[in-house]
SEPA-920904 format. One record per residue (C-alpha): x, y, z; residue in one letter. Coordinates in steps of 0.05 Angstrom, whole numbers, padded with zeros to 5 digits, always signed. Layout:
N
XYZa...
***
This chain:
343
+02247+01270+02148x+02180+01296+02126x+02109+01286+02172x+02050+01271+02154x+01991+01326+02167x+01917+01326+02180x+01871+01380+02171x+01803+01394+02195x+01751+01438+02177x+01777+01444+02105x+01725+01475+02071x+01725+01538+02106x+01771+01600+02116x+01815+01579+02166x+01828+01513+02141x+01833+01532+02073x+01891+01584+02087x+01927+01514+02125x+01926+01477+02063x+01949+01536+02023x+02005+01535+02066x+02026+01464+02077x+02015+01456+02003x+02083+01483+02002x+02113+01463+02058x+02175+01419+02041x+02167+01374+02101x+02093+01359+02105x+02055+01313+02069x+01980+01329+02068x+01930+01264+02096x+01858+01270+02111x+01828+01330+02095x+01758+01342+02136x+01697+01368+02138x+01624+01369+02167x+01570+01391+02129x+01612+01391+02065x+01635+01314+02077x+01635+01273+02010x+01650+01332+01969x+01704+01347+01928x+01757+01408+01956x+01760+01439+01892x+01694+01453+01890x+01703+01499+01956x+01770+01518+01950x+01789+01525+01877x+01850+01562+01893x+01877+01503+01915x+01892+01462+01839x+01945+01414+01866x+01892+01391+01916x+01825+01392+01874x+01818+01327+01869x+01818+01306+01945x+01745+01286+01986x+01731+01313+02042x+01714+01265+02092x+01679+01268+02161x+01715+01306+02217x+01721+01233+02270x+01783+01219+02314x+01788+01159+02265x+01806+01190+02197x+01845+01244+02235x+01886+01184+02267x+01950+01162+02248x+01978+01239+02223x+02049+01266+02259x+02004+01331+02262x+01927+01350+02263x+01892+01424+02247x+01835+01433+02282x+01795+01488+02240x+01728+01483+02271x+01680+01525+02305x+01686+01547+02383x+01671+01498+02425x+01680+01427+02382x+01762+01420+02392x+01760+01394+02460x+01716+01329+02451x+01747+01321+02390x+01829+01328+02418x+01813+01272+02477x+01808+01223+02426x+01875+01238+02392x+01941+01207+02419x+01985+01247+02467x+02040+01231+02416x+02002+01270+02363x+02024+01342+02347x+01948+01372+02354x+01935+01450+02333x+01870+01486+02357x+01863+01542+02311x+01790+01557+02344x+01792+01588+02413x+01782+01526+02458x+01844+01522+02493x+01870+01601+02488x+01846+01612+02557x+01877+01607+02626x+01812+01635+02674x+01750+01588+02663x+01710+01647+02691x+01727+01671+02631x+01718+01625+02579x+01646+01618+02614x+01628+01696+02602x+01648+01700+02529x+01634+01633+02502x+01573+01602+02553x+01597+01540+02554x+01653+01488+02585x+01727+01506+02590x+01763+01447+02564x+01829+01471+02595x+01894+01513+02572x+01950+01495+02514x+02015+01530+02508x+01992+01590+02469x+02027+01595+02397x+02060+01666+02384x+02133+01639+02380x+02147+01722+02388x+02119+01732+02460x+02176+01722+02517x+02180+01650+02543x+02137+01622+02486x+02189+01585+02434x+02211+01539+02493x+02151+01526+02516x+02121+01512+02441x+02185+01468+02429x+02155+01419+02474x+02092+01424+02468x+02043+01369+02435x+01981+01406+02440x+01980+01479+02423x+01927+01542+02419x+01927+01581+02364x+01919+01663+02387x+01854+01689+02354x+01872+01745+02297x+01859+01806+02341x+01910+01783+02388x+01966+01766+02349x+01960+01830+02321x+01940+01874+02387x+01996+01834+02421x+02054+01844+02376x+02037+01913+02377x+02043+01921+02450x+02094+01871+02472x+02152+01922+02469x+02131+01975+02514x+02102+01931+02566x+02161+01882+02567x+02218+01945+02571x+02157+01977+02630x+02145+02037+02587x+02076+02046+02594x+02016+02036+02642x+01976+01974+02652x+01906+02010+02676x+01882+02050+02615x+01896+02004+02538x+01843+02027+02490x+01847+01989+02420x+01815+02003+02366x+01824+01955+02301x+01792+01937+02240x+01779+01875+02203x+01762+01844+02144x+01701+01799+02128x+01739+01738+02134x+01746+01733+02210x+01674+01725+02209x+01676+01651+02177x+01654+01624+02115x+01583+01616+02139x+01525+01657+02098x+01510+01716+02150x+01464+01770+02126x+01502+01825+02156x+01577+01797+02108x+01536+01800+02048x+01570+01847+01991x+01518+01890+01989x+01513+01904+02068x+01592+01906+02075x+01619+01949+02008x+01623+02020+02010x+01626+02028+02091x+01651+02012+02159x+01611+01988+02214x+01641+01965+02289x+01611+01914+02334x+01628+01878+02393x+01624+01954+02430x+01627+01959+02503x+01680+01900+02521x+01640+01844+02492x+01681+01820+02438x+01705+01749+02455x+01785+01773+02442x+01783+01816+02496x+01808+01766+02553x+01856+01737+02512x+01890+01811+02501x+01888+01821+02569x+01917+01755+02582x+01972+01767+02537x+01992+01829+02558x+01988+01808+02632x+02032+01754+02616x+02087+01808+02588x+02072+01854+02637x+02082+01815+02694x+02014+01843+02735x+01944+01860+02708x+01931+01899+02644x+01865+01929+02628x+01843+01945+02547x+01786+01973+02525x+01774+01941+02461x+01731+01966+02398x+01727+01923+02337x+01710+01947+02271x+01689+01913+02202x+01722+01939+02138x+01703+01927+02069x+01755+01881+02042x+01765+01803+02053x+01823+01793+02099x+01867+01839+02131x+01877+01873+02206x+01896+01946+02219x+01907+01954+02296x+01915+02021+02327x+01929+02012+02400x+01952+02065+02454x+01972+02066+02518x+01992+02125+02571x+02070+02130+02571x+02107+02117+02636x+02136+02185+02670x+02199+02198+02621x+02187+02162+02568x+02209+02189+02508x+02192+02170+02439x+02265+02158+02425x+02257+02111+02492x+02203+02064+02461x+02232+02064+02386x+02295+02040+02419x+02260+01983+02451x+02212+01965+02393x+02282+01958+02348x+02314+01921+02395x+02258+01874+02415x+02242+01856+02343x+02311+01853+02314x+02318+01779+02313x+02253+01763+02296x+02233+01741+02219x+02166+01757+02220x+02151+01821+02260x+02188+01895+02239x+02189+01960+02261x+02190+02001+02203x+02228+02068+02176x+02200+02121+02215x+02155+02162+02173x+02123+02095+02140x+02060+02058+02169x+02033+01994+02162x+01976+01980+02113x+01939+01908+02109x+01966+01914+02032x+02034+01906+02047x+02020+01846+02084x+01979+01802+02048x+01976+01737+02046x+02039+01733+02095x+02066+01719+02164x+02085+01783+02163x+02071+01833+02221x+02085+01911+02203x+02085+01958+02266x+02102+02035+02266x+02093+02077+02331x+02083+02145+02360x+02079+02190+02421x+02028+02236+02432x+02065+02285+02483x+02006+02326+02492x+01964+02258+02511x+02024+02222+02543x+02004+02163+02500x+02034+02116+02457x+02010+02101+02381x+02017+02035+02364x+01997+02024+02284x+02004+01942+02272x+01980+01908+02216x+01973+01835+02196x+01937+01778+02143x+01882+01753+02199x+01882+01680+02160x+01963+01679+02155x+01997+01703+02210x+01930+01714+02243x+01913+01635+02237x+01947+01589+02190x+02006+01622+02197x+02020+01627+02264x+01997+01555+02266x+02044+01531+02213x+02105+01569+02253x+02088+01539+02324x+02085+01477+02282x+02152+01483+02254x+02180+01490+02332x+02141+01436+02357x+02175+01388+02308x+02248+01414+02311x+02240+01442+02236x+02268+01506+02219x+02210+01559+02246x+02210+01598+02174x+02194+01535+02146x+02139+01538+02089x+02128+01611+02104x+02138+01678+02073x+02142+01759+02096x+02135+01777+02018x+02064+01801+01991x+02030+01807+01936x+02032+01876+01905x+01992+01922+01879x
***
Protein backbone atom coordinates (compact mmCIF):
# COMPACT_ATOMS: atom_id res chain seq x y z
CA UNK A 1 0.00 0.00 0.00
CA UNK A 2 1.73 3.24 -0.72
CA UNK A 3 0.26 7.04 0.56
CA UNK A 4 0.12 9.84 -0.92
CA UNK A 5 2.26 12.91 0.56
CA UNK A 6 2.07 16.69 0.65
CA UNK A 7 4.65 19.01 1.29
CA UNK A 8 4.78 22.56 2.25
CA UNK A 9 7.20 25.12 2.17
CA UNK A 10 9.17 23.43 -0.61
CA UNK A 11 11.42 25.82 -1.67
CA UNK A 12 13.34 26.18 1.36
CA UNK A 13 15.73 24.09 3.56
CA UNK A 14 13.59 22.19 5.49
CA UNK A 15 11.27 21.24 2.92
CA UNK A 16 13.75 20.61 0.48
CA UNK A 17 15.61 17.96 2.70
CA UNK A 18 11.61 16.26 2.88
CA UNK A 19 11.45 15.83 -0.73
CA UNK A 20 15.01 14.58 -0.89
CA UNK A 21 13.85 12.03 1.30
CA UNK A 22 10.46 10.95 0.19
CA UNK A 23 11.89 11.01 -3.26
CA UNK A 24 13.03 7.68 -2.24
CA UNK A 25 10.77 6.52 -0.10
CA UNK A 26 9.19 3.22 -1.48
CA UNK A 27 5.77 3.89 -0.02
CA UNK A 28 5.10 7.56 -0.70
CA UNK A 29 4.01 9.13 -3.59
CA UNK A 30 4.80 12.89 -3.73
CA UNK A 31 1.36 15.41 -4.38
CA UNK A 32 1.32 19.08 -4.06
CA UNK A 33 4.38 20.57 -3.46
CA UNK A 34 3.98 24.34 -1.89
CA UNK A 35 5.13 27.42 -1.52
CA UNK A 36 4.59 31.20 -0.73
CA UNK A 37 6.53 33.69 -2.13
CA UNK A 38 8.01 31.25 -4.70
CA UNK A 39 4.35 30.03 -5.88
CA UNK A 40 4.16 29.53 -9.76
CA UNK A 41 7.69 28.64 -10.01
CA UNK A 42 9.27 25.76 -11.09
CA UNK A 43 11.23 23.41 -8.09
CA UNK A 44 14.14 22.94 -10.08
CA UNK A 45 14.89 26.23 -10.24
CA UNK A 46 15.25 26.29 -6.22
CA UNK A 47 16.17 22.97 -5.62
CA UNK A 48 18.25 21.58 -8.49
CA UNK A 49 19.39 18.74 -6.53
CA UNK A 50 16.25 17.42 -6.79
CA UNK A 51 16.26 16.14 -11.03
CA UNK A 52 13.45 13.56 -10.63
CA UNK A 53 11.29 16.45 -9.40
CA UNK A 54 12.42 19.50 -11.60
CA UNK A 55 9.70 19.72 -13.41
CA UNK A 56 6.95 20.11 -10.63
CA UNK A 57 5.20 23.95 -9.78
CA UNK A 58 5.02 25.04 -6.81
CA UNK A 59 1.76 26.08 -5.91
CA UNK A 60 0.24 28.25 -3.04
CA UNK A 61 0.51 26.91 0.53
CA UNK A 62 -3.97 26.74 1.07
CA UNK A 63 -5.69 23.93 3.05
CA UNK A 64 -7.17 23.28 -0.48
CA UNK A 65 -4.20 22.01 -2.60
CA UNK A 66 -2.80 20.41 0.63
CA UNK A 67 -6.23 18.45 0.83
CA UNK A 68 -6.81 15.14 -0.15
CA UNK A 69 -2.86 13.73 0.81
CA UNK A 70 -2.65 10.51 3.47
CA UNK A 71 0.15 12.87 4.90
CA UNK A 72 1.09 16.72 4.91
CA UNK A 73 4.74 18.55 5.77
CA UNK A 74 4.36 21.57 7.17
CA UNK A 75 7.80 23.41 6.41
CA UNK A 76 6.96 26.93 7.21
CA UNK A 77 8.02 29.58 9.41
CA UNK A 78 7.07 29.80 13.32
CA UNK A 79 3.92 30.73 13.89
CA UNK A 80 1.86 29.89 10.35
CA UNK A 81 1.21 25.83 11.17
CA UNK A 82 -1.56 26.29 13.45
CA UNK A 83 -4.15 28.28 11.21
CA UNK A 84 -3.07 26.39 8.59
CA UNK A 85 -3.53 22.48 10.49
CA UNK A 86 -7.37 23.55 11.56
CA UNK A 87 -8.27 23.36 8.15
CA UNK A 88 -6.87 19.87 7.45
CA UNK A 89 -8.99 16.72 8.32
CA UNK A 90 -8.44 14.90 11.65
CA UNK A 91 -7.95 11.84 9.36
CA UNK A 92 -4.92 13.44 7.80
CA UNK A 93 -1.42 12.41 8.98
CA UNK A 94 -0.15 16.32 9.51
CA UNK A 95 3.77 16.96 10.42
CA UNK A 96 4.84 20.39 11.91
CA UNK A 97 8.38 20.58 11.22
CA UNK A 98 8.34 24.46 12.56
CA UNK A 99 8.05 24.84 16.28
CA UNK A 100 4.23 25.48 16.66
CA UNK A 101 3.16 22.60 18.49
CA UNK A 102 6.71 21.45 20.38
CA UNK A 103 5.52 23.09 23.43
CA UNK A 104 3.59 21.96 26.52
CA UNK A 105 3.79 25.50 28.86
CA UNK A 106 2.05 28.42 26.89
CA UNK A 107 3.96 30.68 29.25
CA UNK A 108 6.49 29.55 27.32
CA UNK A 109 5.75 29.57 23.90
CA UNK A 110 4.67 33.37 24.81
CA UNK A 111 8.40 34.34 26.05
CA UNK A 112 10.30 32.92 23.13
CA UNK A 113 8.01 33.31 20.24
CA UNK A 114 5.52 36.55 21.30
CA UNK A 115 2.77 35.26 20.01
CA UNK A 116 -0.33 32.58 20.49
CA UNK A 117 0.22 28.95 21.58
CA UNK A 118 -1.75 26.91 19.26
CA UNK A 119 -1.53 23.84 21.60
CA UNK A 120 0.80 20.58 22.04
CA UNK A 121 1.33 17.40 19.42
CA UNK A 122 2.96 14.25 20.42
CA UNK A 123 6.51 15.24 20.05
CA UNK A 124 8.46 13.10 17.25
CA UNK A 125 11.84 11.53 18.61
CA UNK A 126 10.64 7.84 18.25
CA UNK A 127 14.06 7.33 20.68
CA UNK A 128 12.84 9.18 23.86
CA UNK A 129 10.93 6.68 26.43
CA UNK A 130 7.18 6.52 25.87
CA UNK A 131 7.37 8.23 22.45
CA UNK A 132 6.92 5.25 19.65
CA UNK A 133 3.47 4.46 21.19
CA UNK A 134 2.41 7.54 21.50
CA UNK A 135 3.66 8.51 17.73
CA UNK A 136 1.93 5.20 16.59
CA UNK A 137 -1.25 6.83 17.14
CA UNK A 138 -0.84 9.95 16.62
CA UNK A 139 -2.36 12.07 13.55
CA UNK A 140 -0.80 15.25 14.27
CA UNK A 141 2.81 15.35 15.26
CA UNK A 142 5.73 18.06 16.32
CA UNK A 143 8.76 17.84 14.87
CA UNK A 144 11.77 18.51 17.79
CA UNK A 145 13.82 21.62 16.56
CA UNK A 146 17.61 20.48 15.55
CA UNK A 147 19.23 21.53 18.86
CA UNK A 148 17.03 19.23 20.63
CA UNK A 149 17.16 16.15 18.89
CA UNK A 150 20.67 16.43 19.18
CA UNK A 151 20.98 17.91 22.99
CA UNK A 152 18.37 15.29 23.87
CA UNK A 153 19.83 12.14 22.48
CA UNK A 154 22.85 13.13 24.10
CA UNK A 155 21.42 13.28 27.48
CA UNK A 156 18.63 10.81 27.59
CA UNK A 157 20.85 8.00 29.04
CA UNK A 158 22.15 9.43 32.15
CA UNK A 159 18.98 11.08 33.15
CA UNK A 160 16.75 8.08 32.37
CA UNK A 161 19.33 5.41 34.45
CA UNK A 162 19.39 8.85 37.37
CA UNK A 163 23.07 9.32 36.87
CA UNK A 164 23.36 12.78 36.95
CA UNK A 165 21.84 16.03 38.45
CA UNK A 166 18.91 17.94 37.12
CA UNK A 167 19.98 21.66 38.58
CA UNK A 168 23.28 22.56 36.76
CA UNK A 169 23.10 21.28 32.39
CA UNK A 170 25.30 23.67 30.52
CA UNK A 171 25.34 22.98 26.62
CA UNK A 172 27.30 24.23 24.39
CA UNK A 173 26.78 23.32 20.47
CA UNK A 174 27.51 24.50 17.21
CA UNK A 175 25.68 24.77 14.00
CA UNK A 176 25.75 25.20 10.61
CA UNK A 177 24.23 28.03 8.45
CA UNK A 178 21.37 26.07 7.49
CA UNK A 179 19.34 26.15 10.68
CA UNK A 180 19.06 29.74 10.02
CA UNK A 181 16.64 29.28 6.84
CA UNK A 182 16.97 29.95 3.39
CA UNK A 183 16.11 33.59 3.75
CA UNK A 184 18.98 36.27 2.61
CA UNK A 185 20.31 37.46 6.18
CA UNK A 186 23.31 39.70 6.18
CA UNK A 187 24.97 38.14 9.03
CA UNK A 188 24.80 34.08 6.76
CA UNK A 189 26.40 35.74 3.96
CA UNK A 190 29.81 33.81 2.81
CA UNK A 191 31.79 36.47 3.45
CA UNK A 192 30.50 37.22 7.20
CA UNK A 193 30.36 33.33 8.03
CA UNK A 194 33.84 31.71 6.33
CA UNK A 195 36.87 31.64 8.17
CA UNK A 196 35.26 32.00 11.87
CA UNK A 197 32.87 31.16 14.61
CA UNK A 198 30.56 33.42 16.16
CA UNK A 199 27.71 32.33 19.06
CA UNK A 200 24.40 33.97 19.59
CA UNK A 201 21.40 33.45 21.37
CA UNK A 202 23.83 34.02 24.77
CA UNK A 203 22.28 34.30 28.12
CA UNK A 204 19.21 31.68 27.79
CA UNK A 205 17.49 33.37 24.94
CA UNK A 206 17.70 30.95 22.27
CA UNK A 207 14.13 29.74 21.45
CA UNK A 208 15.43 25.75 21.96
CA UNK A 209 16.01 26.24 25.36
CA UNK A 210 12.43 25.26 26.78
CA UNK A 211 12.11 22.56 24.58
CA UNK A 212 15.56 20.97 26.09
CA UNK A 213 14.36 21.51 29.27
CA UNK A 214 11.10 19.98 28.44
CA UNK A 215 12.65 17.02 27.12
CA UNK A 216 14.84 16.30 29.63
CA UNK A 217 12.13 16.87 32.31
CA UNK A 218 10.13 14.51 30.61
CA UNK A 219 13.08 11.72 31.04
CA UNK A 220 13.96 12.84 34.19
CA UNK A 221 10.86 12.64 35.75
CA UNK A 222 11.18 16.32 37.79
CA UNK A 223 12.64 19.63 36.58
CA UNK A 224 15.92 19.99 34.66
CA UNK A 225 17.66 23.23 34.29
CA UNK A 226 20.39 23.83 31.02
CA UNK A 227 22.18 26.60 30.38
CA UNK A 228 22.34 26.76 26.79
CA UNK A 229 25.00 28.55 24.34
CA UNK A 230 24.61 28.27 20.68
CA UNK A 231 27.28 28.77 18.28
CA UNK A 232 27.46 29.32 14.32
CA UNK A 233 30.12 27.36 12.36
CA UNK A 234 31.31 27.85 8.98
CA UNK A 235 29.84 24.99 7.01
CA UNK A 236 26.18 24.44 5.71
CA UNK A 237 24.56 21.80 7.80
CA UNK A 238 25.72 19.92 10.56
CA UNK A 239 25.38 19.93 14.72
CA UNK A 240 28.26 19.20 17.14
CA UNK A 241 26.73 19.15 20.74
CA UNK A 242 28.92 19.11 23.80
CA UNK A 243 26.73 18.81 26.79
CA UNK A 244 27.71 18.12 30.55
CA UNK A 245 26.20 17.50 33.53
CA UNK A 246 27.48 16.95 37.35
CA UNK A 247 27.61 13.11 37.94
CA UNK A 248 25.41 11.66 40.70
CA UNK A 249 27.57 10.54 43.99
CA UNK A 250 29.22 7.18 42.58
CA UNK A 251 28.96 7.36 39.34
CA UNK A 252 31.57 5.93 37.51
CA UNK A 253 32.41 6.35 33.98
CA UNK A 254 32.12 2.64 33.54
CA UNK A 255 28.45 3.33 35.24
CA UNK A 256 27.23 5.73 32.41
CA UNK A 257 29.00 3.83 29.37
CA UNK A 258 27.11 0.84 30.62
CA UNK A 259 23.88 2.64 30.40
CA UNK A 260 24.54 4.66 27.15
CA UNK A 261 25.21 0.89 25.48
CA UNK A 262 22.41 -0.50 26.83
CA UNK A 263 19.98 2.31 26.20
CA UNK A 264 20.95 2.63 22.55
CA UNK A 265 21.41 -0.96 21.63
CA UNK A 266 18.18 -1.48 19.88
CA UNK A 267 17.99 1.61 18.35
CA UNK A 268 18.91 2.08 14.34
CA UNK A 269 19.65 5.44 14.34
CA UNK A 270 21.52 6.57 17.54
CA UNK A 271 25.19 4.76 18.65
CA UNK A 272 27.52 4.99 21.19
CA UNK A 273 30.73 4.69 19.66
CA UNK A 274 34.25 2.74 20.35
CA UNK A 275 35.69 4.50 23.11
CA UNK A 276 38.52 6.52 22.01
CA UNK A 277 36.43 7.78 18.74
CA UNK A 278 34.17 11.04 18.72
CA UNK A 279 31.58 12.17 16.69
CA UNK A 280 32.19 14.69 13.89
CA UNK A 281 29.21 16.35 11.75
CA UNK A 282 31.28 14.55 8.71
CA UNK A 283 30.49 11.26 9.60
CA UNK A 284 27.02 12.06 9.70
CA UNK A 285 25.99 13.80 6.80
CA UNK A 286 23.21 13.79 5.13
CA UNK A 287 21.77 10.95 7.58
CA UNK A 288 19.46 10.01 10.41
CA UNK A 289 22.27 9.18 12.02
CA UNK A 290 23.08 10.31 15.65
CA UNK A 291 26.87 9.67 16.83
CA UNK A 292 27.42 10.15 20.69
CA UNK A 293 30.79 9.49 22.64
CA UNK A 294 31.08 10.42 26.40
CA UNK A 295 33.33 11.20 29.26
CA UNK A 296 33.86 11.89 32.98
CA UNK A 297 35.66 14.54 34.19
CA UNK A 298 36.52 13.13 37.81
CA UNK A 299 38.19 16.20 38.85
CA UNK A 300 34.80 18.28 37.79
CA UNK A 301 32.37 15.40 38.69
CA UNK A 302 30.86 16.00 35.27
CA UNK A 303 29.78 14.19 32.45
CA UNK A 304 30.99 14.87 28.62
CA UNK A 305 28.53 14.30 26.35
CA UNK A 306 29.97 14.75 22.50
CA UNK A 307 26.66 14.19 20.05
CA UNK A 308 26.56 14.96 16.62
CA UNK A 309 23.88 15.03 14.00
CA UNK A 310 22.70 16.37 10.05
CA UNK A 311 20.29 19.43 11.55
CA UNK A 312 18.05 19.03 8.10
CA UNK A 313 18.05 14.96 8.39
CA UNK A 314 17.72 13.68 11.56
CA UNK A 315 17.47 17.20 12.83
CA UNK A 316 14.18 17.85 10.57
CA UNK A 317 13.29 15.77 7.62
CA UNK A 318 14.51 12.97 9.08
CA UNK A 319 13.08 12.69 12.20
CA UNK A 320 9.89 13.70 10.44
CA UNK A 321 10.06 11.00 7.85
CA UNK A 322 10.69 8.28 10.85
CA UNK A 323 7.70 9.54 13.11
CA UNK A 324 6.00 9.27 9.76
CA UNK A 325 6.83 5.82 9.14
CA UNK A 326 5.26 4.90 12.88
CA UNK A 327 2.31 6.89 12.42
CA UNK A 328 1.35 4.81 9.33
CA UNK A 329 2.33 1.27 10.56
CA UNK A 330 5.39 1.23 7.93
CA UNK A 331 8.55 -0.13 8.90
CA UNK A 332 10.29 3.01 10.98
CA UNK A 333 13.74 2.66 8.82
CA UNK A 334 11.66 3.14 5.98
CA UNK A 335 13.24 5.54 3.25
CA UNK A 336 16.11 6.33 5.59
CA UNK A 337 19.77 5.81 5.92
CA UNK A 338 22.73 5.90 8.88
CA UNK A 339 25.44 5.83 5.90
CA UNK A 340 27.23 9.20 4.85
CA UNK A 341 28.87 10.60 2.36
CA UNK A 342 32.62 10.43 2.69
CA UNK A 343 35.32 12.36 2.43
Amino acid sequence: MSFTAAVSGASGYAGGEVLRLLADHPEIEIGAVTAHSNAGQRLGELQPHLHPLADRLLTETTAANLAGHDVVFLALPHGASGELAAQLGDDVLVIDAAADHRLESAADWERFYASTHQGTWPYGLPELPGQREELAASRRIAVPGCYPTTILLGLAPAFAAGLVEPDDVVVVAATGTSGAGKSLKPHLLGSEVMGGMSPYGVGGGHRHTPEIEQGLSWVAGQPVQVSFTPTLAPMPRGILATSTARTAPGVSEAQLREAYAAHYAPEPFVHLLPEGQWPATKQVLGTNHVTLQLAVDTRAGRVIVISASDNLTKGTAGGAVQSMNLALGLPETTGLTMIGAAP
